[in-house]
ZADO-792792 format. One record per atom (N, C-alpha, C): atom name; residue in three letters; x negated, y, z; residue number from 0. Coordinates in nm, 3 decimals, m for minus. Example, Ala and Ser with C-alpha at 12.3 -4.5 7.8 and 13.67 -1.06 7.14 Angstrom:
2
  kelo  vexro        X        Y        Z  vodo
     N    Ala   m1.319   m0.569    0.780     0
    CA    Ala   m1.230   m0.450    0.780     0
     C    Ala   m1.320   m0.330    0.780     0
     N    Ser   m1.285   m0.225    0.708     1
    CA    Ser   m1.367   m0.106    0.714     1
     C    Ser   m1.290    0.003    0.787     1
***
This chain:
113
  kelo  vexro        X        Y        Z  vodo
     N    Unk   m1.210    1.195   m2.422     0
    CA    Unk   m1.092    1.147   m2.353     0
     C    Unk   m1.132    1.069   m2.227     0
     N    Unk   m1.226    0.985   m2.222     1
    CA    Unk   m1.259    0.908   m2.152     1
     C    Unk   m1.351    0.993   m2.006     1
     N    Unk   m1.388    1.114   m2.074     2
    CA    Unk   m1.468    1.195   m1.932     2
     C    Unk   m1.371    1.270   m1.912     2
     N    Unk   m1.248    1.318   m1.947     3
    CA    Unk   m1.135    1.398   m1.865     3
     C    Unk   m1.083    1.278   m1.808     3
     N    Unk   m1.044    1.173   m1.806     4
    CA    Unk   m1.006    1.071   m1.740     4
     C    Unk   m1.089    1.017   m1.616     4
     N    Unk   m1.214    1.037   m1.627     5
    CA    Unk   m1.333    1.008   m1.521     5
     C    Unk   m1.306    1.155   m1.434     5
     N    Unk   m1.299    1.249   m1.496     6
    CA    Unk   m1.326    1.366   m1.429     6
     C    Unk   m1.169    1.359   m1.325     6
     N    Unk   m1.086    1.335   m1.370     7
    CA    Unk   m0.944    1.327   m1.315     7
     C    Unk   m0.932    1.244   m1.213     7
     N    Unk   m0.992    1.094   m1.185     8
    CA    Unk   m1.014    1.060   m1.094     8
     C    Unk   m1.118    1.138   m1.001     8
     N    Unk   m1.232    1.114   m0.998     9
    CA    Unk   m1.330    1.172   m0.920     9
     C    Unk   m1.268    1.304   m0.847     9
     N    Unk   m1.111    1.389   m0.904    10
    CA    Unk   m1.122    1.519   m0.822    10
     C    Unk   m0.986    1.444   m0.753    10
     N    Unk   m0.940    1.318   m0.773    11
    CA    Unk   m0.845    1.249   m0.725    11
     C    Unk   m0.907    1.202   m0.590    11
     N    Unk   m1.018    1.170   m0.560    12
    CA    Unk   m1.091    1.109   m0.470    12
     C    Unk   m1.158    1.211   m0.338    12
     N    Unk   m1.206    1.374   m0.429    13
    CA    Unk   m1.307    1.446   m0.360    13
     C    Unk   m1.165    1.558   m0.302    13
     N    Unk   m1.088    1.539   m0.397    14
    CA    Unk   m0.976    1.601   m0.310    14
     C    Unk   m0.826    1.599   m0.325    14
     N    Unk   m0.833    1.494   m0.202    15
    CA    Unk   m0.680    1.450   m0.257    15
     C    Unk   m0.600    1.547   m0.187    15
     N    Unk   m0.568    1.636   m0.156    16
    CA    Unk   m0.459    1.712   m0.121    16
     C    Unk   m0.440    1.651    0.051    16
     N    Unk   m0.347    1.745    0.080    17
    CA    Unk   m0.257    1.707    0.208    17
     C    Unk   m0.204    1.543    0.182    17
     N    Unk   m0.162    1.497    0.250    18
    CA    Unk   m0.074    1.376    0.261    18
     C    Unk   m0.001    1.388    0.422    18
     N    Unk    0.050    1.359    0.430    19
    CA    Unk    0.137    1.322    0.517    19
     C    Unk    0.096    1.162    0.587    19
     N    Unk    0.151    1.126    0.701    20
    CA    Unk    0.111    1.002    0.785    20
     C    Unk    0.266    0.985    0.738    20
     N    Unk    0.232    0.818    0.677    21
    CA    Unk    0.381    0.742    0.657    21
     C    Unk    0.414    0.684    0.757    21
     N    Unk    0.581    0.673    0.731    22
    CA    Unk    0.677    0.606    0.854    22
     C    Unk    0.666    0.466    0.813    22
     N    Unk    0.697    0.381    0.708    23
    CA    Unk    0.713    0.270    0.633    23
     C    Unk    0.619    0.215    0.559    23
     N    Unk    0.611    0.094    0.557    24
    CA    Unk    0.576    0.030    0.432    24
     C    Unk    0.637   m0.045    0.404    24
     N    Unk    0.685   m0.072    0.256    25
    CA    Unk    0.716   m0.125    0.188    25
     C    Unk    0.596   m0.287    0.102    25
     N    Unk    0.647   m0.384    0.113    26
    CA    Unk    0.578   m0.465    0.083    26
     C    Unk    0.634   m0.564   m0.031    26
     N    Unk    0.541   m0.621   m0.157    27
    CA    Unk    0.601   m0.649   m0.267    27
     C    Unk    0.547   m0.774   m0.316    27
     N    Unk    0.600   m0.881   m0.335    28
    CA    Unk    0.523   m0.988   m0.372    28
     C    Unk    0.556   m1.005   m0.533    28
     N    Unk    0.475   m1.033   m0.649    29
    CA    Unk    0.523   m1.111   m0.747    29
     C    Unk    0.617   m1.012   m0.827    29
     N    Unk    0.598   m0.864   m0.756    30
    CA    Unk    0.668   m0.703   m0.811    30
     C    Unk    0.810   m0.692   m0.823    30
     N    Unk    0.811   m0.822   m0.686    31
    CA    Unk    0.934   m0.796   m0.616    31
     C    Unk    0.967   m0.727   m0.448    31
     N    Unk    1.078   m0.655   m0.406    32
    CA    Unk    1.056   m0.584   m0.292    32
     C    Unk    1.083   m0.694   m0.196    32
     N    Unk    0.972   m0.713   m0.107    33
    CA    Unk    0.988   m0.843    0.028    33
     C    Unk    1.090   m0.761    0.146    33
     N    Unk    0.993   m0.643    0.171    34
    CA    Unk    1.041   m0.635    0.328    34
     C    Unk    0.996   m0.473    0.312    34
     N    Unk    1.076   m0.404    0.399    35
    CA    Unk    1.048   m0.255    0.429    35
     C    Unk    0.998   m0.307    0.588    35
     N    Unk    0.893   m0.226    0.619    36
    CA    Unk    0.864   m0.230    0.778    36
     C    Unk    0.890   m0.086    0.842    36
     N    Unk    0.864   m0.092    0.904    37
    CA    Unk    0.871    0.038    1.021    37
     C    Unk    0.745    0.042    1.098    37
     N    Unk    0.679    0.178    1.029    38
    CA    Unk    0.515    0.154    1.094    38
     C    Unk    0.476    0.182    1.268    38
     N    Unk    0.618    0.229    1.326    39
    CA    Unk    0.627    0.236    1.440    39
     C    Unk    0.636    0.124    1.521    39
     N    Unk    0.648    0.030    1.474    40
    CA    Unk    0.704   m0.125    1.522    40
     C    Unk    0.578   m0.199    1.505    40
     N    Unk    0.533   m0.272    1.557    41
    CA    Unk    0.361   m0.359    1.590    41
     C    Unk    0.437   m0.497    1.568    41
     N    Unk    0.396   m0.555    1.440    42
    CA    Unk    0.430   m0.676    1.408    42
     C    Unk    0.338   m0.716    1.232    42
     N    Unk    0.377   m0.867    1.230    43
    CA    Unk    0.308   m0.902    1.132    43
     C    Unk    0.431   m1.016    1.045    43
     N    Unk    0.374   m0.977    0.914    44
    CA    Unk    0.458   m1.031    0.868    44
     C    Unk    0.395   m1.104    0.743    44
     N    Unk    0.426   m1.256    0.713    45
    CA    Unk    0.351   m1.324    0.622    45
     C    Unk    0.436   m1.309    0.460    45
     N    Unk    0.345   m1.291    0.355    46
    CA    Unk    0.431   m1.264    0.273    46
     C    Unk    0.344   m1.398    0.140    46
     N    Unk    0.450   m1.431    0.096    47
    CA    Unk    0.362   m1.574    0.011    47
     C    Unk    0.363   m1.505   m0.179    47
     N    Unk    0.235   m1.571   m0.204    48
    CA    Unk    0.243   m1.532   m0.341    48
     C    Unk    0.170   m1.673   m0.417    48
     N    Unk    0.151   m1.626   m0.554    49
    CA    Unk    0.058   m1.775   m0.576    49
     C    Unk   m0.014   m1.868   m0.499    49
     N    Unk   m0.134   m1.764   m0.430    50
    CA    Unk   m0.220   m1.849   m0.372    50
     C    Unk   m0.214   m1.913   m0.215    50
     N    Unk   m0.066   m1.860   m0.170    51
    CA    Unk   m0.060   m1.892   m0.039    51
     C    Unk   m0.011   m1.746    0.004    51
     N    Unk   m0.002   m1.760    0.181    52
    CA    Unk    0.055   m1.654    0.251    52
     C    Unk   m0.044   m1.535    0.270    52
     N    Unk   m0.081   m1.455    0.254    53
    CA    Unk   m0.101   m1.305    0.285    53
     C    Unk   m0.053   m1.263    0.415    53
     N    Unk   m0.112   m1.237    0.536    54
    CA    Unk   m0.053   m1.162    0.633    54
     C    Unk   m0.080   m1.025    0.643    54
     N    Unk    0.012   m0.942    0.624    55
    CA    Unk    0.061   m0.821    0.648    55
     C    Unk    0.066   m0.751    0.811    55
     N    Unk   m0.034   m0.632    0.878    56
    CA    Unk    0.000   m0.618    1.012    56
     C    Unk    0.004   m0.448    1.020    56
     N    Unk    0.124   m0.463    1.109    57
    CA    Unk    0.134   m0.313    1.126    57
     C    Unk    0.105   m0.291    1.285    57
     N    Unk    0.035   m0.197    1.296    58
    CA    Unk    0.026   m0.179    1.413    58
     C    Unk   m0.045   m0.031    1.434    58
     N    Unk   m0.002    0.048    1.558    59
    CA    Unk   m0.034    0.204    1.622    59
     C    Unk   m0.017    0.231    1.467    59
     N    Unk    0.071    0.225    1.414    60
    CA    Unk    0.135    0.340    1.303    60
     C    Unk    0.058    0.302    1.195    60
     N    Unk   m0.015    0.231    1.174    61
    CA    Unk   m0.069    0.214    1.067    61
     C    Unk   m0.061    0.033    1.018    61
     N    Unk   m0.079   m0.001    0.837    62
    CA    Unk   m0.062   m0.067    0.768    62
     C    Unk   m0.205   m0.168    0.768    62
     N    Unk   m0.196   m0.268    0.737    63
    CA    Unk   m0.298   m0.358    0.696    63
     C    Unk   m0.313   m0.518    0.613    63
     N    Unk   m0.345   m0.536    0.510    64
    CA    Unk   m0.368   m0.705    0.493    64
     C    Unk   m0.480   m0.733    0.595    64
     N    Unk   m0.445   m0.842    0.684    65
    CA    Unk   m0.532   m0.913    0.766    65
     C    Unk   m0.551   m1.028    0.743    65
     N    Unk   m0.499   m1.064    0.699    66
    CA    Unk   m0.508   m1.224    0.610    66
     C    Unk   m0.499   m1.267    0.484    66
     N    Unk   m0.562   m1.318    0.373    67
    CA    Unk   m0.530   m1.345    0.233    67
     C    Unk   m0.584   m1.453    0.181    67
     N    Unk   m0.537   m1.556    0.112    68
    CA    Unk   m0.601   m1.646   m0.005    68
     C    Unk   m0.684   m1.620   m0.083    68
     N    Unk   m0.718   m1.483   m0.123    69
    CA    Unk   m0.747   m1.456   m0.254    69
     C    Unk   m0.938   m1.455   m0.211    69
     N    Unk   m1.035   m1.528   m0.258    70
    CA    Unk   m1.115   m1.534   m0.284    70
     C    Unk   m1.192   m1.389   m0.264    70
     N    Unk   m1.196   m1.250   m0.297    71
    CA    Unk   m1.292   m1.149   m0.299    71
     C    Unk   m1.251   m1.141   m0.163    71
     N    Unk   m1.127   m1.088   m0.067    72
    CA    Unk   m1.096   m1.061    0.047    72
     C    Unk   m1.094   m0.882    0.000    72
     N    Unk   m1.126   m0.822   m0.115    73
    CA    Unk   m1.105   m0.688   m0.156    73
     C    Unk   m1.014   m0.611   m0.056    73
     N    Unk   m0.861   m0.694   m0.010    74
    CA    Unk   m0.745   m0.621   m0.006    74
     C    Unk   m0.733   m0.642    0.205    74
     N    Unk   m0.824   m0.710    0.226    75
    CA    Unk   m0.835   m0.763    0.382    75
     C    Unk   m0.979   m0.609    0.430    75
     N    Unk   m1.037   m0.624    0.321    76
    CA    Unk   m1.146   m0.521    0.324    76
     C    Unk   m1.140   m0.372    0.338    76
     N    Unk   m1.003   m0.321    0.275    77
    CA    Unk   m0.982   m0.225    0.290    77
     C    Unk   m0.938   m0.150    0.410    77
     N    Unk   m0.888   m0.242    0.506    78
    CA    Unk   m0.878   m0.207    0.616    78
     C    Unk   m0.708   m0.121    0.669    78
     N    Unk   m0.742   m0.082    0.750    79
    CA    Unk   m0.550   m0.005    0.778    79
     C    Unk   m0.562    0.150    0.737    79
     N    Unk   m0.438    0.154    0.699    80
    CA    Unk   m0.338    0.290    0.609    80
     C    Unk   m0.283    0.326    0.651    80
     N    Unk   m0.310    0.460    0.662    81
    CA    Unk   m0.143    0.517    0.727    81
     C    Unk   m0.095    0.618    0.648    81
     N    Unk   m0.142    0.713    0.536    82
    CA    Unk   m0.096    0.799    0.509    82
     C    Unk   m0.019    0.733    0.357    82
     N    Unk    0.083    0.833    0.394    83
    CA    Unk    0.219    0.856    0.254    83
     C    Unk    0.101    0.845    0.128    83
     N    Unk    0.209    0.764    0.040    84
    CA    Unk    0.116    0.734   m0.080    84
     C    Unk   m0.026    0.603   m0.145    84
     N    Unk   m0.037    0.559    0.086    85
    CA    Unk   m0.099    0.458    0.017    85
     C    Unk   m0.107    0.324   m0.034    85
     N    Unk   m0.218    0.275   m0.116    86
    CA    Unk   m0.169    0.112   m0.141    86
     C    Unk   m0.265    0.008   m0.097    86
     N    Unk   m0.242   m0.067   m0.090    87
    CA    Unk   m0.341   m0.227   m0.059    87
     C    Unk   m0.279   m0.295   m0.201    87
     N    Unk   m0.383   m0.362   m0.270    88
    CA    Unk   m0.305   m0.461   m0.323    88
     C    Unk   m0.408   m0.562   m0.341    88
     N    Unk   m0.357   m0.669   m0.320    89
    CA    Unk   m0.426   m0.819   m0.390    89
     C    Unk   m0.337   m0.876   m0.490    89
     N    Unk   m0.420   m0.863   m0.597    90
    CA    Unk   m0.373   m0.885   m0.728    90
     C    Unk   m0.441   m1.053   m0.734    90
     N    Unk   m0.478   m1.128   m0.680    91
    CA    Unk   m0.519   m1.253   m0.720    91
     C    Unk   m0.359   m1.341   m0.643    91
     N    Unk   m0.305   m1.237   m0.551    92
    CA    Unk   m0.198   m1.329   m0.479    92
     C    Unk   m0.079   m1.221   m0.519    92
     N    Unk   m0.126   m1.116   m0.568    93
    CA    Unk    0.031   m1.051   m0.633    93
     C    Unk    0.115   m1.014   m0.539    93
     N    Unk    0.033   m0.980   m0.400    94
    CA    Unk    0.115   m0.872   m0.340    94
     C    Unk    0.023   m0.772   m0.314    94
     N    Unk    0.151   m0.650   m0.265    95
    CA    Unk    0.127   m0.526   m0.269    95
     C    Unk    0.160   m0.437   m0.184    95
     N    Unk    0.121   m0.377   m0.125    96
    CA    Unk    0.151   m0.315    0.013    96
     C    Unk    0.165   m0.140   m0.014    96
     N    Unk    0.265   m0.036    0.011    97
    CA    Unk    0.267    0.106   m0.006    97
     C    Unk    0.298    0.136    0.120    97
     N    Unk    0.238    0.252    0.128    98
    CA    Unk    0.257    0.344    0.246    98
     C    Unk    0.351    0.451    0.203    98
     N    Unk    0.492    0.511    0.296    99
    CA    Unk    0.581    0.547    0.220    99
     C    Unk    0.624    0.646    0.326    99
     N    Unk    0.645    0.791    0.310   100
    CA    Unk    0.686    0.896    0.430   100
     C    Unk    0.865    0.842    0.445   100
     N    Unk    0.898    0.995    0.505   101
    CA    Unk    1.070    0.930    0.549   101
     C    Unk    1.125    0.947    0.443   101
     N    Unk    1.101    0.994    0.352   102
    CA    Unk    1.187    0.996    0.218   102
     C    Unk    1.301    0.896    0.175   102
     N    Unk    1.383    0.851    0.188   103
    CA    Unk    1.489    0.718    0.122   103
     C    Unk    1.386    0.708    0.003   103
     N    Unk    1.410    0.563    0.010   104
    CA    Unk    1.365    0.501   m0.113   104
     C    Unk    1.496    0.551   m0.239   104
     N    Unk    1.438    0.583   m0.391   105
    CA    Unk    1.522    0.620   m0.451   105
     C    Unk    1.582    0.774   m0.456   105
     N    Unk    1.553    0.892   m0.387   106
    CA    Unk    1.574    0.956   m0.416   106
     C    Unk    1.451    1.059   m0.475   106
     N    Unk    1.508    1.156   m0.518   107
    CA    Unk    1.417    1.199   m0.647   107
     C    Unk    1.333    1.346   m0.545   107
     N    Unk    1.229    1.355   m0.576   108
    CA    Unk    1.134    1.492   m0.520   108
     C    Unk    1.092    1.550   m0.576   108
     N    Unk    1.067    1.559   m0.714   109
    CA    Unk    1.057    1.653   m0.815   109
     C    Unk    1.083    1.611   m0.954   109
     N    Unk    1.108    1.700   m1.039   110
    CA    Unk    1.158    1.658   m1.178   110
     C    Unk    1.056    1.728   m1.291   110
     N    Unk    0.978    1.677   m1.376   111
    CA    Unk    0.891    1.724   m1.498   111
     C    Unk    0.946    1.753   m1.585   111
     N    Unk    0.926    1.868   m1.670   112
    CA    Unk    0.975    1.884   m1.813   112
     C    Unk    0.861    1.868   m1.950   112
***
């Protein structure tokens, strides 16, 4: 179980498919929704969690934590995002950052049986 689970990531990584470049991010503190941005728009936005403020920067279409409390700097490290699907998160300050195409939030794109 545990090497189909290894194996499932690793072909998650060596090939993730198409993605798309997102319009939005969506940003979440405490796994609550803060703020939708518009990745077209060059601005920064501070978002507070336990340990203090987190700054959030969007800029030339793409997503970033540029600022954080949190001790590793993991989520400052990762650097800027732009494609649909992705995430930043700092879990020591409990926010969370997604990269999100034009889709409305809430509507449905495929259904499993």
């Amino acid at each position: 179980m545990g090497a189909l689970l290894i194996f499932g990531l690793v072909c998650l990584f060596v090939f993730p498919g198409k993605r798309s470049v997102g319009t939005y991010g969506l940003i979440e503190s405490g796994g609550n929704m803060i703020r939708r941005v518009d990745l077209s728009l060059d601005q920064e936005v501070s978002v507070f969690g336990p340990l203090g403020a987190t700054v959030v920067e969007v800029k030339n279409g793409q997503i970033r934590v540029k600022q954080s409390p949190c001790p590793h700097q993991f989520c400052v490290n990762m650097g800027f995002k732009e494609k649909d699907g992705d995430v930043i998160a700092c879990i020591p300050n409990r926010v969370v950052v997604h990269v999100e195409g034009s889709q409305k939030a809430g509507t449905v794109n495929g259904v499993t049986r």
